[in-house]
DOTI-310266 format. One record per residue (C-alpha): x, y, z; residue number from 1; chain; residue in one letter. Coordinates in steps of 0.05 Angstrom, whole numbers, always signed. Example, Ala and Ser with C-alpha at 12.3 -4.5 7.8 and 13.67 -1.06 7.14 Angstrom:
BEGIN
site c1->+246, c2->-90, c3->+156, seti->1, zase->A, kenu->A .
site c1->+273, c2->-21, c3->+143, seti->2, zase->A, kenu->S .
***
This chain:
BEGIN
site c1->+188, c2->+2103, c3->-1375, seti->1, zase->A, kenu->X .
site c1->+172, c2->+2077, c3->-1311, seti->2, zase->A, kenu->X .
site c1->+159, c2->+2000, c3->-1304, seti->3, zase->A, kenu->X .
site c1->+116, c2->+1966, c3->-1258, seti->4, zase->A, kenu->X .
site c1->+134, c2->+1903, c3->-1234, seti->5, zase->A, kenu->X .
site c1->+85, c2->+1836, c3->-1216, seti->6, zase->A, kenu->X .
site c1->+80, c2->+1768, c3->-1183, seti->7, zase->A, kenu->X .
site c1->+65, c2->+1729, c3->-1230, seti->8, zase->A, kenu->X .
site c1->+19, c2->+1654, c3->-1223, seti->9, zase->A, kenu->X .
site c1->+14, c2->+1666, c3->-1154, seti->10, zase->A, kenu->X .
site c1->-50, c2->+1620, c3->-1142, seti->11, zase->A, kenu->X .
site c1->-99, c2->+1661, c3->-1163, seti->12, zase->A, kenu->X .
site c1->-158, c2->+1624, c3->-1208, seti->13, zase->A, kenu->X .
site c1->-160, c2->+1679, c3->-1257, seti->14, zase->A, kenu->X .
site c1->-86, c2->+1680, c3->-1266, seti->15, zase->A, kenu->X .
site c1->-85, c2->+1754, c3->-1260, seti->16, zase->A, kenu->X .
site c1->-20, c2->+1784, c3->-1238, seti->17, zase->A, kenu->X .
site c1->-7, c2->+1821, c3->-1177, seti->18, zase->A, kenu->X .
site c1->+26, c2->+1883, c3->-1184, seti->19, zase->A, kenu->X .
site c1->+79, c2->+1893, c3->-1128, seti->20, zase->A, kenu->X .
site c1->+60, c2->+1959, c3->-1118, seti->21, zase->A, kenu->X .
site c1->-23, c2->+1962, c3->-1105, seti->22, zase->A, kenu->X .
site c1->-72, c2->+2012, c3->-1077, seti->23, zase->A, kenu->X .
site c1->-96, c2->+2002, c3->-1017, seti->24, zase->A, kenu->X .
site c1->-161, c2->+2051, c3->-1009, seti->25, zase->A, kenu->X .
site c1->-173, c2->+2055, c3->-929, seti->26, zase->A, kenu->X .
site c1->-175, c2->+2127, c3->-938, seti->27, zase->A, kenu->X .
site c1->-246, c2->+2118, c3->-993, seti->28, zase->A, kenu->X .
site c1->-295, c2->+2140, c3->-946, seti->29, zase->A, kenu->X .
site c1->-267, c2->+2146, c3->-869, seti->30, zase->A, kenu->X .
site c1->-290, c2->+2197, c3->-846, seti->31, zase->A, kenu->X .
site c1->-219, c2->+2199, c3->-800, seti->32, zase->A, kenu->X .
site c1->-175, c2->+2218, c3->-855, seti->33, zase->A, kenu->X .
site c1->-212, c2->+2280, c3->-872, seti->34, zase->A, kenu->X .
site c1->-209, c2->+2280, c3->-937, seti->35, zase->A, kenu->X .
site c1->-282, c2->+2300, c3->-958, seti->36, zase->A, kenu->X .
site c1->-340, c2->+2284, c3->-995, seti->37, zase->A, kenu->X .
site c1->-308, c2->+2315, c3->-1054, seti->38, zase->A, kenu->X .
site c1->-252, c2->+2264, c3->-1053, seti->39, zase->A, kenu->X .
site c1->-292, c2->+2200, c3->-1045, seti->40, zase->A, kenu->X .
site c1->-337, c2->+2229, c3->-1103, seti->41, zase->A, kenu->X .
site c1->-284, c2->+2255, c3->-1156, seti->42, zase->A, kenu->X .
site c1->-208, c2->+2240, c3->-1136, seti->43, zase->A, kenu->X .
site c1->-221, c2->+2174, c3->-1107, seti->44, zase->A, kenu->X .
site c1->-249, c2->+2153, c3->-1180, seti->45, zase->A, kenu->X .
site c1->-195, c2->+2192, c3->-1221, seti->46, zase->A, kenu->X .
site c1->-134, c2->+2148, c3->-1172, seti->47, zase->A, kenu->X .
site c1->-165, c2->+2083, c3->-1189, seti->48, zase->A, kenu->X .
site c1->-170, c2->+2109, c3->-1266, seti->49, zase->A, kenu->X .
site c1->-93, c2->+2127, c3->-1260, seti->50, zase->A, kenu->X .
site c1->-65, c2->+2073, c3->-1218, seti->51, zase->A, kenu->X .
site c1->-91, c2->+2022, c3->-1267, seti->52, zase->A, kenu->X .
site c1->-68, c2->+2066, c3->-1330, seti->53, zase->A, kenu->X .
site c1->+8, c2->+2055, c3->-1290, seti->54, zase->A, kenu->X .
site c1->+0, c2->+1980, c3->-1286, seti->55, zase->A, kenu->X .
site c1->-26, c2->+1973, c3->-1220, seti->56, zase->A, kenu->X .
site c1->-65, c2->+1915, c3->-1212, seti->57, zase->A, kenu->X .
site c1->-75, c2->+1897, c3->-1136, seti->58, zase->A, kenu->X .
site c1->-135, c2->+1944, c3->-1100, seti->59, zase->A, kenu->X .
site c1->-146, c2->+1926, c3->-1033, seti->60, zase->A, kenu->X .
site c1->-208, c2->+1949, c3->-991, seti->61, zase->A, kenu->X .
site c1->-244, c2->+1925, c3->-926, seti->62, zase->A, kenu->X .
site c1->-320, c2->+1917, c3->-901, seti->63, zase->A, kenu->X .
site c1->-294, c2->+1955, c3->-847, seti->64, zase->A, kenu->X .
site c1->-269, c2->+2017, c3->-876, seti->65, zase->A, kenu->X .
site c1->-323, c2->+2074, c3->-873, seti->66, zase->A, kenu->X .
site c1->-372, c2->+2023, c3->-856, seti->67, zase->A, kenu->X .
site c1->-369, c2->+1997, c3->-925, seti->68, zase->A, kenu->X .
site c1->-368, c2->+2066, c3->-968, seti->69, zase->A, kenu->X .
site c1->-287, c2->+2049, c3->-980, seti->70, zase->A, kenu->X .
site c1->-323, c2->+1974, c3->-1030, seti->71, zase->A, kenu->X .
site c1->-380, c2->+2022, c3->-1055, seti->72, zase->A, kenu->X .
site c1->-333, c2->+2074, c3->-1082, seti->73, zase->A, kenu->X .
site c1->-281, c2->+2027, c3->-1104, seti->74, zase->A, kenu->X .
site c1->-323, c2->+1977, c3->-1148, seti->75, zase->A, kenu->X .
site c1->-359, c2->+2052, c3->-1171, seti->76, zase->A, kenu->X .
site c1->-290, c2->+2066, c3->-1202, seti->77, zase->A, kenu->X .
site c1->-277, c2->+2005, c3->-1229, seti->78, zase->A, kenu->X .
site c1->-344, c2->+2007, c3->-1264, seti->79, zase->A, kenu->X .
site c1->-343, c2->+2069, c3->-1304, seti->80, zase->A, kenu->X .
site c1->-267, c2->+2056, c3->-1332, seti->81, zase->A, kenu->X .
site c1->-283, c2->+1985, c3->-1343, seti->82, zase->A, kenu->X .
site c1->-231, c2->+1953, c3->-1301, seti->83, zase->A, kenu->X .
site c1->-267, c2->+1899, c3->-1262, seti->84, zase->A, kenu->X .
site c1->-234, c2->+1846, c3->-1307, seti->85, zase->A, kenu->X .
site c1->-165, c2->+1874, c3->-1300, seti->86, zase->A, kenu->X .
site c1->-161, c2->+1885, c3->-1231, seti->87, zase->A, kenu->X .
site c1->-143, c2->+1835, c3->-1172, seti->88, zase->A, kenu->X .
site c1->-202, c2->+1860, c3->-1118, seti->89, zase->A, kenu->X .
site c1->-181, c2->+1846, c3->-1054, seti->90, zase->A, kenu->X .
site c1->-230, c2->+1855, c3->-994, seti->91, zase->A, kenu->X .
site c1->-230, c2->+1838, c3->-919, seti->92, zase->A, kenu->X .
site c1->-286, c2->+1798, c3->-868, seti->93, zase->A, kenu->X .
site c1->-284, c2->+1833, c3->-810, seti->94, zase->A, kenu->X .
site c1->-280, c2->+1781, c3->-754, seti->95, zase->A, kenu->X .
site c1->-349, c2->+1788, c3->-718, seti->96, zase->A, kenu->X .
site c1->-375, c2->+1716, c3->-708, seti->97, zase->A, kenu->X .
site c1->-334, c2->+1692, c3->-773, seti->98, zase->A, kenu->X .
site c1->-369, c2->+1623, c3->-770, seti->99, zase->A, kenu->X .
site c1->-381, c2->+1591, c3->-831, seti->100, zase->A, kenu->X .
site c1->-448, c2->+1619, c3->-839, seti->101, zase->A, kenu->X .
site c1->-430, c2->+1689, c3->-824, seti->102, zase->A, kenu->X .
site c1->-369, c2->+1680, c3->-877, seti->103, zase->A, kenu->X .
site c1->-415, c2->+1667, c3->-932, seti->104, zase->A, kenu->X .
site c1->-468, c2->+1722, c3->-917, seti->105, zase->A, kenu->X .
site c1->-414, c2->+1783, c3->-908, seti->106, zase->A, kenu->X .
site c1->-374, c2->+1760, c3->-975, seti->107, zase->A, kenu->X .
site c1->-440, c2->+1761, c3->-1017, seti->108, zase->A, kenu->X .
site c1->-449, c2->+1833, c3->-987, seti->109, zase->A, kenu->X .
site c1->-382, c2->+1862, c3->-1002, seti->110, zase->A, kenu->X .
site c1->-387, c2->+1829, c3->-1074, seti->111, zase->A, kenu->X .
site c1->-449, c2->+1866, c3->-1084, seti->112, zase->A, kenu->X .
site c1->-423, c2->+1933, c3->-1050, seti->113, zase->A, kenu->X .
site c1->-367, c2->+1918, c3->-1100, seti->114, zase->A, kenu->X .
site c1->-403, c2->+1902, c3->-1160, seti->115, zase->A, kenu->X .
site c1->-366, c2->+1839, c3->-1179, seti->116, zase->A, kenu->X .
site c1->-391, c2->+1775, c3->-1191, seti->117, zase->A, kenu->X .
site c1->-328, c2->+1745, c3->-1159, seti->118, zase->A, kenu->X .
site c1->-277, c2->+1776, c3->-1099, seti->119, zase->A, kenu->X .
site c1->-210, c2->+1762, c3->-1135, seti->120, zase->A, kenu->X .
site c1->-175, c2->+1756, c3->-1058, seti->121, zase->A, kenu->X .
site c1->-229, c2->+1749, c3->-988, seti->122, zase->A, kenu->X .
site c1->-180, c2->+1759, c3->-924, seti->123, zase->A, kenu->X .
site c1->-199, c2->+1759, c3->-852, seti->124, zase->A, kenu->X .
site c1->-178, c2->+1823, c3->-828, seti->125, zase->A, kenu->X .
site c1->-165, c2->+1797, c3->-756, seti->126, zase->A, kenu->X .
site c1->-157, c2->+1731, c3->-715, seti->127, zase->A, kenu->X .
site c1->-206, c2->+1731, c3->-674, seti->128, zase->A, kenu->X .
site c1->-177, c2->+1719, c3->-602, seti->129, zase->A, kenu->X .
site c1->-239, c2->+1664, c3->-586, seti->130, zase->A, kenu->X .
site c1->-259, c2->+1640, c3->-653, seti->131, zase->A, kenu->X .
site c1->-205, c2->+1586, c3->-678, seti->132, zase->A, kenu->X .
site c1->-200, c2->+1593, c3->-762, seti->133, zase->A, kenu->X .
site c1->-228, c2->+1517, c3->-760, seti->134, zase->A, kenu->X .
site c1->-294, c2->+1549, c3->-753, seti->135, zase->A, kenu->X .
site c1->-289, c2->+1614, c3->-801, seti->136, zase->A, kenu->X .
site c1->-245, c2->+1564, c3->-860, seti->137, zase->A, kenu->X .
site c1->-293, c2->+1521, c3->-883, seti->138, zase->A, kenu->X .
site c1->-337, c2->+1580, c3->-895, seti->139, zase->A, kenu->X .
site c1->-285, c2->+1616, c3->-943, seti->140, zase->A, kenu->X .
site c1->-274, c2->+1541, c3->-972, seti->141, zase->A, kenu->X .
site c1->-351, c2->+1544, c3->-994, seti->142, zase->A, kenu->X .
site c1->-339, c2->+1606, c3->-1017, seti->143, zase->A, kenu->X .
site c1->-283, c2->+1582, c3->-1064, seti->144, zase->A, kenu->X .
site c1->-325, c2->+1523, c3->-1084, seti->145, zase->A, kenu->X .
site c1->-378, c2->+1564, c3->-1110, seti->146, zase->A, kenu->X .
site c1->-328, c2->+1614, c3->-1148, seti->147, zase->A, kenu->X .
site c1->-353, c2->+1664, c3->-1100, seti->148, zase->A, kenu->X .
site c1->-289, c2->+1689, c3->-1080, seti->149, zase->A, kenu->X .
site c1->-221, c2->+1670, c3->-1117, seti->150, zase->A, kenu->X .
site c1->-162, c2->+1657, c3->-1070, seti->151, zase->A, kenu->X .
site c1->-165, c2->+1668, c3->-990, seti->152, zase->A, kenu->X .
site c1->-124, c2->+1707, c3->-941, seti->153, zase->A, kenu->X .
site c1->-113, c2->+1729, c3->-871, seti->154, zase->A, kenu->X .
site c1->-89, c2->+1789, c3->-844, seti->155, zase->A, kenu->X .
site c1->-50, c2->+1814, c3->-776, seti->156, zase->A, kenu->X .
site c1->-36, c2->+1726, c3->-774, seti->157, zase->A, kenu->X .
site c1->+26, c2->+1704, c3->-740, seti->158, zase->A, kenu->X .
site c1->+68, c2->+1656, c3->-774, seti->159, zase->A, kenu->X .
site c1->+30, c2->+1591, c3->-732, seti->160, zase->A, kenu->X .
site c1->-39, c2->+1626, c3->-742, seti->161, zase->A, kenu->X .
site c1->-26, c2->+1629, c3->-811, seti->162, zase->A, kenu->X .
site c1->+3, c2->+1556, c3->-815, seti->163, zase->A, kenu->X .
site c1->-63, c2->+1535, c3->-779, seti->164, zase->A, kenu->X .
site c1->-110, c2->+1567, c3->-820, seti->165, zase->A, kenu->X .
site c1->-79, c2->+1531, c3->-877, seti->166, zase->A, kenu->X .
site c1->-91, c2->+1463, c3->-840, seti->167, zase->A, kenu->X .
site c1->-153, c2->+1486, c3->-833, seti->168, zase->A, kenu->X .
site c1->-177, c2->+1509, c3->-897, seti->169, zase->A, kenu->X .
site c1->-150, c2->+1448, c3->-930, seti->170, zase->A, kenu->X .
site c1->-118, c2->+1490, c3->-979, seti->171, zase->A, kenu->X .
site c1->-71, c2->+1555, c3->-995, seti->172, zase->A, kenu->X .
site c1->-75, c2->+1606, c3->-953, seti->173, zase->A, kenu->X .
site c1->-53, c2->+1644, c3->-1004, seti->174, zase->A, kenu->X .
site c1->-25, c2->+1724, c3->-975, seti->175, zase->A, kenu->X .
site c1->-22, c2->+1750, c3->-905, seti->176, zase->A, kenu->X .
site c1->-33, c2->+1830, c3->-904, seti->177, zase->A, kenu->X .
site c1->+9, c2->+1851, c3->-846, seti->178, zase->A, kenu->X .
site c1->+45, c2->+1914, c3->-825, seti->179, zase->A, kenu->X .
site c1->+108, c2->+1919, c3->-861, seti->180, zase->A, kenu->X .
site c1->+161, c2->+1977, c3->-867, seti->181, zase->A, kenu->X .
site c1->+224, c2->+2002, c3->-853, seti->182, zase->A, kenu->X .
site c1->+197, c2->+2023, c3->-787, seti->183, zase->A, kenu->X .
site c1->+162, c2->+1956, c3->-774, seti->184, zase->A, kenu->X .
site c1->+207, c2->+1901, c3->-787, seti->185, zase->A, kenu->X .
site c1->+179, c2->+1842, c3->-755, seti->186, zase->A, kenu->X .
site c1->+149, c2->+1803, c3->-806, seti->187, zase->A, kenu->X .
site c1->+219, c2->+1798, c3->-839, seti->188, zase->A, kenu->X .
site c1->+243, c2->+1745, c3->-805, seti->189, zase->A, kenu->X .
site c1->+187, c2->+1697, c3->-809, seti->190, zase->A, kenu->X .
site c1->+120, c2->+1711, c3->-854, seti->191, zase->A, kenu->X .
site c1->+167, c2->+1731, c3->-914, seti->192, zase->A, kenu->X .
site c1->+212, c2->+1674, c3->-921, seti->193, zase->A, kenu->X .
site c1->+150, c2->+1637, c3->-901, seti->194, zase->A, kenu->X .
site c1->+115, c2->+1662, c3->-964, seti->195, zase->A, kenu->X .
site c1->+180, c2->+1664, c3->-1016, seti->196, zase->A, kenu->X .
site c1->+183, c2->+1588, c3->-996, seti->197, zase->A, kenu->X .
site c1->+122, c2->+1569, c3->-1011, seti->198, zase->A, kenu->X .
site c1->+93, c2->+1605, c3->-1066, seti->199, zase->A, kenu->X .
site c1->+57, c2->+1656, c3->-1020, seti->200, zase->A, kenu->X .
site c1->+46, c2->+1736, c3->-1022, seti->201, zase->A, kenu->X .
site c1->+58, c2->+1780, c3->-950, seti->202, zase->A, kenu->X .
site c1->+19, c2->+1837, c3->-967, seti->203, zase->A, kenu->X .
site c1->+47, c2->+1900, c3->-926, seti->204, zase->A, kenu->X .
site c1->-5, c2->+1959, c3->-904, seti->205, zase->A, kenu->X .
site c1->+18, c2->+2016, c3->-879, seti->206, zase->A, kenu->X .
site c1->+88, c2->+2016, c3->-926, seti->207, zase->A, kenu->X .
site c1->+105, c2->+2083, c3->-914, seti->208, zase->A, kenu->X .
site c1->+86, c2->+2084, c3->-835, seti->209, zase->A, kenu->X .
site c1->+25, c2->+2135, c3->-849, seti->210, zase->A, kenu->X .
site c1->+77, c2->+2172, c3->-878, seti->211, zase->A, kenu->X .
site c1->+132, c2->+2170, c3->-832, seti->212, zase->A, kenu->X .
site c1->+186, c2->+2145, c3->-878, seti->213, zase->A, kenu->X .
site c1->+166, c2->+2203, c3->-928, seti->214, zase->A, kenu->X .
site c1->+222, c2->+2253, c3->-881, seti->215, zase->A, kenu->X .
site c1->+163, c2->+2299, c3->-882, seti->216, zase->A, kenu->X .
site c1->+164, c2->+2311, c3->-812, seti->217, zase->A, kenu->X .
site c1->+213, c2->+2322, c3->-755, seti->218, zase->A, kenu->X .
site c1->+209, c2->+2337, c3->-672, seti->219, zase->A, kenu->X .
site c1->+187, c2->+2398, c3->-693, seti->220, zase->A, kenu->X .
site c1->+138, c2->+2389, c3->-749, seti->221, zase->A, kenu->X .
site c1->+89, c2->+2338, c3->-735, seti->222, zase->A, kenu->X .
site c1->+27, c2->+2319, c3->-771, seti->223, zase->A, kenu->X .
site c1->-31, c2->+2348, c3->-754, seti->224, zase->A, kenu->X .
site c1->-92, c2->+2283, c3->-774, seti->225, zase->A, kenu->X .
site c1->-130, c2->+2258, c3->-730, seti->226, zase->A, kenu->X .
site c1->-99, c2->+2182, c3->-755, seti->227, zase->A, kenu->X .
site c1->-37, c2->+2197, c3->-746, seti->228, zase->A, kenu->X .
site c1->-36, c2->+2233, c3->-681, seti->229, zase->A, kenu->X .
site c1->-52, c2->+2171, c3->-649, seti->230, zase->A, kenu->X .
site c1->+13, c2->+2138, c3->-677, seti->231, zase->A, kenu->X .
site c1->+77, c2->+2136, c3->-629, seti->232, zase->A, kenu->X .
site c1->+125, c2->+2144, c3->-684, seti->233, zase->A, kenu->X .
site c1->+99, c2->+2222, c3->-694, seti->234, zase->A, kenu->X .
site c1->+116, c2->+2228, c3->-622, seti->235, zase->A, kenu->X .
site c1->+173, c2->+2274, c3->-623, seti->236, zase->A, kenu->X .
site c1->+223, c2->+2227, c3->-583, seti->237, zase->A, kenu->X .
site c1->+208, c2->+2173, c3->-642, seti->238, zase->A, kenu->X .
site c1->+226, c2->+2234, c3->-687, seti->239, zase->A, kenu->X .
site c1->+287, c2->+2250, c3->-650, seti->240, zase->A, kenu->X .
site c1->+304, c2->+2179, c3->-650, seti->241, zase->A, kenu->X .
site c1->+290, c2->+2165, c3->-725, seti->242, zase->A, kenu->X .
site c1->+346, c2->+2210, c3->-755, seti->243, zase->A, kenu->X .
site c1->+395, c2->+2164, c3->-776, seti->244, zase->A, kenu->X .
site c1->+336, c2->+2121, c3->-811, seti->245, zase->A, kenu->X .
site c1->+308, c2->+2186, c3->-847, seti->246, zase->A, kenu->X .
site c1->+379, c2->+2212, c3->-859, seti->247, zase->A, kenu->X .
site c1->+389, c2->+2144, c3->-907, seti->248, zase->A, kenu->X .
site c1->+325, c2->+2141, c3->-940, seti->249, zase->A, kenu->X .
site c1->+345, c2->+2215, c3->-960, seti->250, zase->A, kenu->X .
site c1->+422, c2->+2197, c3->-976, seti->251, zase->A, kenu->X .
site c1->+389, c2->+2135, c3->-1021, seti->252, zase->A, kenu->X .
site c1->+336, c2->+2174, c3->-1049, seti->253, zase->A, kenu->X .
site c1->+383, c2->+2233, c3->-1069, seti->254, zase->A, kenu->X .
site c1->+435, c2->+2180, c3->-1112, seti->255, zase->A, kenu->X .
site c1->+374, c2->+2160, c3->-1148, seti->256, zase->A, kenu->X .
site c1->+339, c2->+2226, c3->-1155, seti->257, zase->A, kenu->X .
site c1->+274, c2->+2199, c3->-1130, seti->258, zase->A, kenu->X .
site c1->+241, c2->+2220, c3->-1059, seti->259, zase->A, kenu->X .
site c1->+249, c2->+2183, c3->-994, seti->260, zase->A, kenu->X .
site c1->+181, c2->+2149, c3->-995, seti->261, zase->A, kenu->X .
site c1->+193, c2->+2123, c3->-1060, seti->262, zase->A, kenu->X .
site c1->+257, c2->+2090, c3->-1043, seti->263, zase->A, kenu->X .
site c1->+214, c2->+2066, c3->-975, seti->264, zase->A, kenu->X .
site c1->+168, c2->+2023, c3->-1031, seti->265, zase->A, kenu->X .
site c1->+232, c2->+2005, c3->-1072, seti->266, zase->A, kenu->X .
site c1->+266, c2->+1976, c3->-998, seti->267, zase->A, kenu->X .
site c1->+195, c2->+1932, c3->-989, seti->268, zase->A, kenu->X .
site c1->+194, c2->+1900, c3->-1066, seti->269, zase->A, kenu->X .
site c1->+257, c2->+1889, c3->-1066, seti->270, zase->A, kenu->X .
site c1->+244, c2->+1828, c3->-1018, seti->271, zase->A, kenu->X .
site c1->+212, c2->+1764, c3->-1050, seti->272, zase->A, kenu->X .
site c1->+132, c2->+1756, c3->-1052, seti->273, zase->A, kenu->X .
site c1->+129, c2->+1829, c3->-1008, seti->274, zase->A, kenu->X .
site c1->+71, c2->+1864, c3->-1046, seti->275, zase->A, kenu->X .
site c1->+61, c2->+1940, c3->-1014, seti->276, zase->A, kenu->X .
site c1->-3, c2->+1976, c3->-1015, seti->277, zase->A, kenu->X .
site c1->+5, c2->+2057, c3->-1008, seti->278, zase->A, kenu->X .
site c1->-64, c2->+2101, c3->-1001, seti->279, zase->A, kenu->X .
site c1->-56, c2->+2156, c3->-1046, seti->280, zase->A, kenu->X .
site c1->-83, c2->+2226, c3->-1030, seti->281, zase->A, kenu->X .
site c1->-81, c2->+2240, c3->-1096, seti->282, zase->A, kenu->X .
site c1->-66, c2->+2232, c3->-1169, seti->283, zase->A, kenu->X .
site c1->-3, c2->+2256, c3->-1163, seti->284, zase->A, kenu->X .
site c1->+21, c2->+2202, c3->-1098, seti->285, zase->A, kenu->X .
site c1->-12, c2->+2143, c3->-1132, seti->286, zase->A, kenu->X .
site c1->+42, c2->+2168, c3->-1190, seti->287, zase->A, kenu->X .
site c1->+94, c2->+2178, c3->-1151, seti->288, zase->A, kenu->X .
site c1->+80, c2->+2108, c3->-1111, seti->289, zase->A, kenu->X .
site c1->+82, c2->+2069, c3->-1177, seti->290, zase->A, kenu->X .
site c1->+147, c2->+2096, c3->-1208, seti->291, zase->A, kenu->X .
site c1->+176, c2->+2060, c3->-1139, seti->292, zase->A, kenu->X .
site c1->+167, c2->+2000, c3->-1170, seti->293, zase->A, kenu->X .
site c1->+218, c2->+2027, c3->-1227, seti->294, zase->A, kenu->X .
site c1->+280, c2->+2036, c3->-1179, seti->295, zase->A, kenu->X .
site c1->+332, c2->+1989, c3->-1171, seti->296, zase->A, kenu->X .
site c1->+370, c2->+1984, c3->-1102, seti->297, zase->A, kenu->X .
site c1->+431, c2->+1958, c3->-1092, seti->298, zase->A, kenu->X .
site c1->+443, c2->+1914, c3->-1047, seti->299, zase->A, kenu->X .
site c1->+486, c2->+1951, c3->-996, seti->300, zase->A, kenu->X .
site c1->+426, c2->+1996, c3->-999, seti->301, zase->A, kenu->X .
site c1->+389, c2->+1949, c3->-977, seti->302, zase->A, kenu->X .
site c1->+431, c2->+1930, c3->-923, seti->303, zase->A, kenu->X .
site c1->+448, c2->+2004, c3->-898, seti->304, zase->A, kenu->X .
site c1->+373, c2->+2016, c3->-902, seti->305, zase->A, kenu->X .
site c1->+358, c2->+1956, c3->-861, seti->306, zase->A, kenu->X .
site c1->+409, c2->+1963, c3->-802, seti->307, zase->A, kenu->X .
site c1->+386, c2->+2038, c3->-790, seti->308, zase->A, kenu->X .
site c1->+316, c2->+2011, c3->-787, seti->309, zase->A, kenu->X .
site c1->+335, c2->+1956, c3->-740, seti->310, zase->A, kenu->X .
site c1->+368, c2->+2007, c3->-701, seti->311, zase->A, kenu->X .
site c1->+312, c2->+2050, c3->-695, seti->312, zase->A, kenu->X .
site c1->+257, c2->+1986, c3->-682, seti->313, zase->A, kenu->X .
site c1->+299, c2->+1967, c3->-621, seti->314, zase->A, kenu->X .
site c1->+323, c2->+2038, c3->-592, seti->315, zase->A, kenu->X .
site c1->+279, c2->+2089, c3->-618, seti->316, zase->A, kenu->X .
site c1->+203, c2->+2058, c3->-616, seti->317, zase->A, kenu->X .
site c1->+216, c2->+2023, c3->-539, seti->318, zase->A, kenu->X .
site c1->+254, c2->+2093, c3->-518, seti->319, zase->A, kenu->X .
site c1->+196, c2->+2137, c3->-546, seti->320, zase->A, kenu->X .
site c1->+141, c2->+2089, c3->-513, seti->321, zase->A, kenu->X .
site c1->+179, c2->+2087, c3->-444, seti->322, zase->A, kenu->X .
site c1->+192, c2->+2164, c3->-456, seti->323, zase->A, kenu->X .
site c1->+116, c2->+2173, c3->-460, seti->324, zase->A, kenu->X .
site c1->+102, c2->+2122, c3->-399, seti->325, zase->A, kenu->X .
site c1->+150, c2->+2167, c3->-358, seti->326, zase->A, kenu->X .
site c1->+108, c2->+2231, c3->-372, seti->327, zase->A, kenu->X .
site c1->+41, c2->+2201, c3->-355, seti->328, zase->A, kenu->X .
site c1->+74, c2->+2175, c3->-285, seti->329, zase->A, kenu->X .
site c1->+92, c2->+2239, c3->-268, seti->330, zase->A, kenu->X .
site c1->+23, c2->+2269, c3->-279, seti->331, zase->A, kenu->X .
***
């Protein structure tokens, strides 16, 4: 039986736990997934229904995805299987103008677009390059105050940024949703120590790299979306470059007869406060994403997993991009 695993008191008011593997629902509503009308109305509502039956807790959404559809058809889902009180709802601000004012009017809206009297977790989706967090804070610390909104978080913050909002909000910051994968290392050697240290969450988008790290495509089967065409890991010298990453996520995944994405998830949880948040295309992924949380690596795993990904961060990503600069020159 397949287990899900959770943080446990991580600072939220309700106490609710966090399951380490959540749903993130970008795709509920863009129009640049292509999905359909026929998703967002019936399989969008059926995923939430079965992610929560699994033990997933954590849903995260954004203002900014489809222009607010992505809140509307997530607290729709959460209404008619009665899981508003179960589930951690986690929504974003996007940065336009986040001054205090601002703050307080946009949560209000997505809490109403939601369909919750409270927004378990309100993150800033991005620093804004001109507006310090000493201006957007004490608008998320009114919106604590009046139970508005639960806990508060950033997202796409630097370690210092993150630090700073803290100073500036007088209190917990308490998660930092960042991109986080075997394919984007970075915040490993800073945000998550950062947050195992002090009783913190890094939230990691993007998990499987848009599905990079699911070994479903190659140099000479690339993905055809609009989304991911526009990602320099499809290109095919990242592709090329990738194969002794994909080879172990296939090696791992074939000793635990599970498939490469899943050990993917399984690599990000097993780190300390690392919570991942996989879209799901349908019932079947958001099924396949939460038995992740049931698989055990070992810890050379681990390591073999992370040196090929290193290896591919430094030589594979900077070759493809320069490989792609190159072409365009020669135009």
């Amino acid at each position: 039986m397949d287990v899900m695993r959770y943080l446990e008191n991580v600072g939220l008011p309700s106490d609710k736990p966090v399951s380490r593997v959540g749903l993130g629902t970008w795709q509920f509503g863009s129009g640049e997934w292509g999905y359909g009308a026929e998703y967002d109305a019936t399989e969008a509502g059926r995923i939430v229904a079965r992610a929560a039956e699994l033990g997933i807790t954590l849903f995260d959404t954004a203002e900014a995805y489809g222009f607010g559809r992505s809140e509307r058809i997530l607290g729709r889902a959460l209404e008619e299987h009665g899981l508003r009180d179960s589930a951690v709802v986690a929504t974003k601000l996007f940065p336009l103008l986040p001054v205090a004012p601002v703050v307080r009017r946009r949560a209000a809206a997505s809490a109403a677009r939601l369909g919750v009297d409270r927004i378990d977790l309100y993150q800033v989706h991005q620093p804004n390059p001109v507006v310090r967090d000493g201006f957007t804070m004490p608008g998320m610390r009114d919106l604590q105050d009046a139970g508005v909104i639960g806990a508060v978080g950033v997202s796409n913050y630097s370690l210092d940024r993150w630090q700073q909002a803290e100073r500036d909000l007088g209190r917990p910051v308490l998660s930092n949703q960042v991109q986080l994968s075997l394919a984007h290392l970075g915040p490993l050697d800073d945000l998550v120590p950062y947050a195992a240290a002090r009783g913190r969450m890094v939230i990691a988008w993007s998990p499987l790299a848009q599905g990079f790290l699911s070994c479903r495509y190659d140099a000479t089967h690339r993905p055809s979306s609009a989304v991911r065409a526009m990602n320099p890991l499809f290109l095919e010298e990242s592709l090329v470059r990738a194969a002794g990453l994909l080879d172990a996520l296939r090696d791992v995944a074939g000793t635990h007869g599970v498939t490469p994405a899943q050990v993917a998830l399984a690599w990000l949880i097993h780190h300390p406060a690392v919570v991942a948040i996989p879209g799901a295309s349908s019932v079947a992924q958001v099924e396949a994403n939460a038995a992740a949380a049931d698989i055990s690596l070992t810890d050379d795993e681990v390591a073999e997993l992370t040196a090929q990904a290193r290896a591919f961060e430094h030589l594979g990503v900077v070759a493809a991009v320069r490989g792609v600069a190159g072409r365009l020159l020669r135009r």
